[in-house]
C-alpha positions as CSV (number, residue, x, y, z in Angstrom):
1,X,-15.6,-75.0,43.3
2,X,-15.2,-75.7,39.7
3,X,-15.3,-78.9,37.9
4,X,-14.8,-79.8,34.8
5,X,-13.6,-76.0,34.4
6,X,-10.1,-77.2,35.7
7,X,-9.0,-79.8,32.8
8,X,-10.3,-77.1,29.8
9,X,-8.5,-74.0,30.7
10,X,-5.3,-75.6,30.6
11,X,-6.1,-76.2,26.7
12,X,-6.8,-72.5,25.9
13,X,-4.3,-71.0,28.5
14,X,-0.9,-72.6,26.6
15,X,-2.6,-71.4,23.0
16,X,-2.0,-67.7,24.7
17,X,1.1,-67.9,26.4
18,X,4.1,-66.9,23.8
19,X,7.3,-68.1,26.0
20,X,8.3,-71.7,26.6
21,X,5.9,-73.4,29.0
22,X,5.0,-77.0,29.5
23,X,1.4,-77.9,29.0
24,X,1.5,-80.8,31.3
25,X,3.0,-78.3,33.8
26,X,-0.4,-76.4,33.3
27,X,-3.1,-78.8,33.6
28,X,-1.2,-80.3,37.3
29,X,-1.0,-76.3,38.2
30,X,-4.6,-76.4,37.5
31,X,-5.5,-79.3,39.8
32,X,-2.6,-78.7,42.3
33,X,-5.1,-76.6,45.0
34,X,-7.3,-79.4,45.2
35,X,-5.2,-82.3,45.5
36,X,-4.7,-82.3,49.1
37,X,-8.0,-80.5,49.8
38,X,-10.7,-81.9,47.5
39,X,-10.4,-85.2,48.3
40,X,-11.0,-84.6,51.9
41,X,-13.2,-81.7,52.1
42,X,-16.5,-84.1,51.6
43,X,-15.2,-86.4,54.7
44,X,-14.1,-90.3,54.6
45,X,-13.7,-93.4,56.2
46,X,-10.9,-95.6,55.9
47,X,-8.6,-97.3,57.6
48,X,-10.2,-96.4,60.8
49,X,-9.4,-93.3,60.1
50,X,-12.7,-91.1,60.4
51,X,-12.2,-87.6,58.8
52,X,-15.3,-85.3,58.7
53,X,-15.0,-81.4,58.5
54,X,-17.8,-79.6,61.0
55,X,-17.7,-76.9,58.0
56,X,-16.2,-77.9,54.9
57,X,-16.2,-74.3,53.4
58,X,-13.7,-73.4,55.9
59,X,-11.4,-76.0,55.6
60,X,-11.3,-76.0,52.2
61,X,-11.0,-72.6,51.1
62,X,-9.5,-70.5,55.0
63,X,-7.3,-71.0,57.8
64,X,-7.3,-72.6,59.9
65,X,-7.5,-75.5,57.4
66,X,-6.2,-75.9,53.6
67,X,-7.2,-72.7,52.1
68,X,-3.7,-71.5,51.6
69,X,-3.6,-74.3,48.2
70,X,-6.1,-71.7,46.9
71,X,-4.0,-68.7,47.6
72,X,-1.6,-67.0,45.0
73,X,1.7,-66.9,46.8
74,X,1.2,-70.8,47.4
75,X,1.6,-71.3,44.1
76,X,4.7,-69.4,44.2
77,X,6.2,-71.4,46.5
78,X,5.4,-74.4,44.6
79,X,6.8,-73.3,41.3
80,X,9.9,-72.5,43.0
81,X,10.5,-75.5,44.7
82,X,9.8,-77.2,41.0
83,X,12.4,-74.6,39.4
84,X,14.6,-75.8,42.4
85,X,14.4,-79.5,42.1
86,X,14.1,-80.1,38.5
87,X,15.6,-77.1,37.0
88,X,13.1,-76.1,34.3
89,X,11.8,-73.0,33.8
90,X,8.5,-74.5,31.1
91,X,8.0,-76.5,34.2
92,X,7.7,-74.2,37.0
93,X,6.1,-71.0,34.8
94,X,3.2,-74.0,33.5
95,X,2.6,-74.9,37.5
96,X,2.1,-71.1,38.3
97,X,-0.1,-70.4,35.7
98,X,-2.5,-73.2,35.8
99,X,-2.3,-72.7,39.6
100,X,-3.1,-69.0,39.3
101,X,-5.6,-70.1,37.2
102,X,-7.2,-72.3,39.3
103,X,-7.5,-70.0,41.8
104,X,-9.4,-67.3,39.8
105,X,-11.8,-69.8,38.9
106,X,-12.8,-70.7,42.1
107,X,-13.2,-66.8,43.0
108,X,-16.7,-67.1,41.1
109,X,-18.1,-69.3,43.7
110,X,-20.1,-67.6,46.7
111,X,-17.1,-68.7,49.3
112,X,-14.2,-67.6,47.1
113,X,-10.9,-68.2,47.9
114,X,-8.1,-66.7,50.3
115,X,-6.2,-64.6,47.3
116,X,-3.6,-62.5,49.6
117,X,-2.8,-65.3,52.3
118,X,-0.6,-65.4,54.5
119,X,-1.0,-61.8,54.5
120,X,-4.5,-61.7,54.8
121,X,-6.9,-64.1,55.7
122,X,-10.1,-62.4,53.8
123,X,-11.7,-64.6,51.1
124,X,-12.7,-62.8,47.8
125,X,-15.8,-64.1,45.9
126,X,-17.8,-62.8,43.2
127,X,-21.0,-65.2,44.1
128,X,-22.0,-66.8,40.5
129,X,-22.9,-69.6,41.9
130,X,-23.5,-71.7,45.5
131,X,-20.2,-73.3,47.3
132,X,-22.0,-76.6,47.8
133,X,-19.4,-78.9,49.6
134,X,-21.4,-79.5,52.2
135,X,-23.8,-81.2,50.5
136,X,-22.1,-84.1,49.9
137,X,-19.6,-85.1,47.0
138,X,-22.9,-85.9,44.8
139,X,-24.8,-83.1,46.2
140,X,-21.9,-81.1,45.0
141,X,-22.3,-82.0,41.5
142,X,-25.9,-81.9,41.8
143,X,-26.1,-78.1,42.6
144,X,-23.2,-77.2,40.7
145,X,-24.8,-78.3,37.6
146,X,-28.0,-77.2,38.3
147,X,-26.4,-73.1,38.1
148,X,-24.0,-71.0,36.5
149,X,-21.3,-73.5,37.4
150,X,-22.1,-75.8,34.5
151,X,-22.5,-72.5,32.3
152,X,-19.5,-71.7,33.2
153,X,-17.7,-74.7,32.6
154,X,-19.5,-75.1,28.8
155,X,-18.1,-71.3,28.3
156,X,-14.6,-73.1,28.7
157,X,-15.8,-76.1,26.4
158,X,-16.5,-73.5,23.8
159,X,-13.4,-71.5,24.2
160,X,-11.4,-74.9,23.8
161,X,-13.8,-75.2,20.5
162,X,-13.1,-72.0,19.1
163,X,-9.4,-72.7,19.7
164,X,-9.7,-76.6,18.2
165,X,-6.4,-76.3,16.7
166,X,-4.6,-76.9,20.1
167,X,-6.1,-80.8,19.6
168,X,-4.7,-80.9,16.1
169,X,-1.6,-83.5,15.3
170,X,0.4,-80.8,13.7
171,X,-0.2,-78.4,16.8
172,X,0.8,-81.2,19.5
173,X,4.4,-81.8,17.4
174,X,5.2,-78.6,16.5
175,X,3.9,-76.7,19.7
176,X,3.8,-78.8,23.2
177,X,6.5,-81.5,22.5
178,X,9.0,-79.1,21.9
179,X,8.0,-77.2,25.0
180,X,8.5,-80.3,27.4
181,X,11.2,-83.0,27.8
182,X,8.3,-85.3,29.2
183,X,6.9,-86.0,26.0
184,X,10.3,-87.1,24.5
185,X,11.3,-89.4,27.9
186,X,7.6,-90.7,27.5
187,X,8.6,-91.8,23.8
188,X,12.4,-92.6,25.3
189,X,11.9,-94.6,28.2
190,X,8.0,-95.8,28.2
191,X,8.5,-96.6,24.7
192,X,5.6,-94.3,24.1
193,X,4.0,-94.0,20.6
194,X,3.5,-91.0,19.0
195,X,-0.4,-92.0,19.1
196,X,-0.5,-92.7,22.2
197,X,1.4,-89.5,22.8
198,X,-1.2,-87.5,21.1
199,X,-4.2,-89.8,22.9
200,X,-3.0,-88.6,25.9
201,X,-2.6,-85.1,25.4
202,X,-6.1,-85.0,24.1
203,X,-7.7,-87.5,27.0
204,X,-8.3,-84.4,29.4
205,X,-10.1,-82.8,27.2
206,X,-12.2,-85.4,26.2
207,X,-12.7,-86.1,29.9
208,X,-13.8,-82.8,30.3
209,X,-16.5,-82.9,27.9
210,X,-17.6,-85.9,28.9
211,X,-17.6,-85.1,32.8
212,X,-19.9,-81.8,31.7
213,X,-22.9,-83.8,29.8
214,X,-22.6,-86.6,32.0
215,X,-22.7,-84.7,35.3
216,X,-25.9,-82.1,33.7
217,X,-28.0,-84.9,32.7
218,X,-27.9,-87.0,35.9
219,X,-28.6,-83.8,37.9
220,X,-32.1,-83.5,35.7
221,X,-32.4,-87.4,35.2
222,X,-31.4,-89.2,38.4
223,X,-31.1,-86.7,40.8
224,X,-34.1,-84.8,39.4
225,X,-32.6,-81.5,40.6
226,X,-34.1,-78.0,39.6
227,X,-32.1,-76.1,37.4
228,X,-31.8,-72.2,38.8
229,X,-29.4,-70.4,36.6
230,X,-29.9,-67.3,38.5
231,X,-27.2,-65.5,40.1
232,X,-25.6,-67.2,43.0
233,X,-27.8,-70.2,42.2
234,X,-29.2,-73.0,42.9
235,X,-31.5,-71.6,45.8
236,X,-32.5,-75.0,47.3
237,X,-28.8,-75.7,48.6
238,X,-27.6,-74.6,52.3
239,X,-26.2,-71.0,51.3
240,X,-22.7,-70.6,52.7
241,X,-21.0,-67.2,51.8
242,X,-18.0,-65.6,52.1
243,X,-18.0,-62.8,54.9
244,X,-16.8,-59.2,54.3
245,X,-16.1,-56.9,56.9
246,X,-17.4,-53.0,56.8
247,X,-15.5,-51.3,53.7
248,X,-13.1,-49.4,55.3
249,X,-11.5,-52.3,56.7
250,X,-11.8,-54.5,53.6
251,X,-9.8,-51.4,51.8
252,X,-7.5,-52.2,54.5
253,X,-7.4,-55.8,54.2
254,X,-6.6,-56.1,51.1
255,X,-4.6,-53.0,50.8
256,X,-2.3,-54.8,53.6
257,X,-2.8,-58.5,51.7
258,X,-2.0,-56.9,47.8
259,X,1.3,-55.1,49.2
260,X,2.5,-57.8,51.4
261,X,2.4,-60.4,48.2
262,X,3.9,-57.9,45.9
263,X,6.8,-57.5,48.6
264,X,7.2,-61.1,49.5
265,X,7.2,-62.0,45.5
266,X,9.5,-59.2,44.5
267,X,11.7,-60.5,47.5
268,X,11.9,-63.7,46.8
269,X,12.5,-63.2,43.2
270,X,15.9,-61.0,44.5
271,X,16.9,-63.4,46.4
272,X,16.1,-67.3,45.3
273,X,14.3,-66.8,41.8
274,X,16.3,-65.2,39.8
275,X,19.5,-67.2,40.8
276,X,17.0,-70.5,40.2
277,X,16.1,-69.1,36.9
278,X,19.8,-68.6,35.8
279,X,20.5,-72.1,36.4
280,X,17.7,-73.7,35.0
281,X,18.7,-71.6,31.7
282,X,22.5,-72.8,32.1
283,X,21.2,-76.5,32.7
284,X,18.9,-76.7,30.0
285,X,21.7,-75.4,27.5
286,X,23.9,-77.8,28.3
287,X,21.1,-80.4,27.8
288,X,20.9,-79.4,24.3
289,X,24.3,-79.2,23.6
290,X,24.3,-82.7,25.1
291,X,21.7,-84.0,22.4
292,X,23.5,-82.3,19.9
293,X,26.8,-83.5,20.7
294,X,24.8,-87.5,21.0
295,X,23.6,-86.6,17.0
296,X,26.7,-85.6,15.5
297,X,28.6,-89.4,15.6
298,X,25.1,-90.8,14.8
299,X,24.7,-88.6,11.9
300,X,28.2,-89.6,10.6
301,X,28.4,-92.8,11.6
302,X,25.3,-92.9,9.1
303,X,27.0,-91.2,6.4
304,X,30.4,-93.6,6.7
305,X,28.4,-96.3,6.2
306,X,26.6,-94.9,2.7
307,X,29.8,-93.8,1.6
308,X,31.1,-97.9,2.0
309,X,27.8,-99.2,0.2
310,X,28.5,-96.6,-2.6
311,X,32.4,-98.1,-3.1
């Protein structure tokens, strides 16, 4: 799985994307798969409640367990339901893409992810680097920053550098504010700063950053791990892979998995998405003919009273 990965992509992805979407939308789509999965996949104690997966790579990333948060029609689902509820399309396109995202990302790890489920079941990895669950939530950290997971997640560090002028003031105003009616009920009802606005659009990424240098150098420093930046690396954790039938059937597999999604998405969009889309469009019209009808008294209100201080 990726780390710090997760909170940069969203910064790059939005500078990309040239319809509406919500940038808060986006970084939640990115850590939506492993909010009910993450959390649990390295086992806990609480409440006497004793929770402990035999093999962590299966319940986090197949079925039977949580895989299906890493698969792409999930995140479907999930943005329609959002379209649904709240009736905003920046909303439910920024949860798909950072989901999809998320679940490409995690593809480079040697377990993968279940792309086609429920229509198929095979993961798809490209092996960069170990899955390392199993080791442990600081085990984890230790071999994923001891391979091509922390190159990978400084490649993302440098993308966000080479696109610095998403963190710029001007960019935040005149880019994602407009995109989102969060940031403006933030300011409305939390009485929410511009500054703080802006601190908080930029805290992921700084968070980011931070967790990258923080997480390298206690892997060399306090965990004294060795650093194996070859492929599929580090070779001193318990190798867990994703398993891949003969190629014929594989064809089959994800012949079966690719048409079954494409059918079920180009369903669902007949029949829910495109009526949910239509009325997220009508509803956020009228929401802006609302705050434009709201400015219009203000707006004379203000100029009856300078034409009174002028007689």
């Amino acid at each position: 799985m990726s780390w710090a990965a997760h909170e940069l992509e969203s910064y790059v992805l939005q500078k990309h994307i040239k319809t509406k979407v919500s940038f808060l939308a986006i970084l939640l789509g990115c850590f939506w798969p492993d909010m009910i999965s993450k959390g649990t996949v390295y086992g806990f104690d609480a409440f006497g409640i004793n929770f402990h997966p035999k093999n962590p790579d299966l319940y986090h990333r197949g079925w039977p367990g949580v895989g299906f948060t890493h698969s792409l029609f999930y995140g479907v689902v999930v943005s329609l339901i959002v379209l649904w509820v709240f009736k905003n399309r920046a909303w439910a396109l920024g949860l798909l893409i950072g989901h999809w995202a998320h679940v490409f990302t995690d593809i480079c790890d040697s377990v993968g992810v279940m792309l086609f489920f429920p229509f198929s079941t095979q993961n798809y990895s490209i092996g960069m680097w170990a899955y390392a669950a199993q080791q442990g939530r600081y085990g984890d950290a230790a071999a994923y920053y001891s391979s091509l997971g922390g190159v990978w997640d400084m490649f993302w560090l440098c993308m966000v550098f080479l696109s610095w002028r998403v963190l710029t003031r001007n960019y935040f105003f005149t880019k994602v504010v407009p995109n989102d009616p969060v940031w403006p009920w933030f300011k409305r009802r939390l009485n929410m700063s511009e500054v703080l606005m802006l601190a908080l659009y930029r805290a992921y990424f700084l968070y980011g950053a931070c967790r990258i240098f923080a997480w390298f150098f206690w892997a060399r420093f306090v965990r004294k791990a060795p650093l194996d930046l070859s492929w599929g690396g580090p070779y001193w954790v318990q190798q867990v892979h994703a398993h891949y039938p003969p190629v014929g059937e594989l064809i089959l597999r994800s012949t079966l998995g690719a048409v079954g999604l494409a059918a079920s998405m180009w369903v669902l969009w007949l029949v829910v998405g495109r009526r949910l889309w239509a009325r997220a469009e009508k509803h956020e019209k009228a929401q802006l003919l609302a705050v434009a009808k709201a400015a219009v008294p203000r707006q004379a209100g203000g100029r009856d009273m300078a034409a009174a201080k002028g007689q």
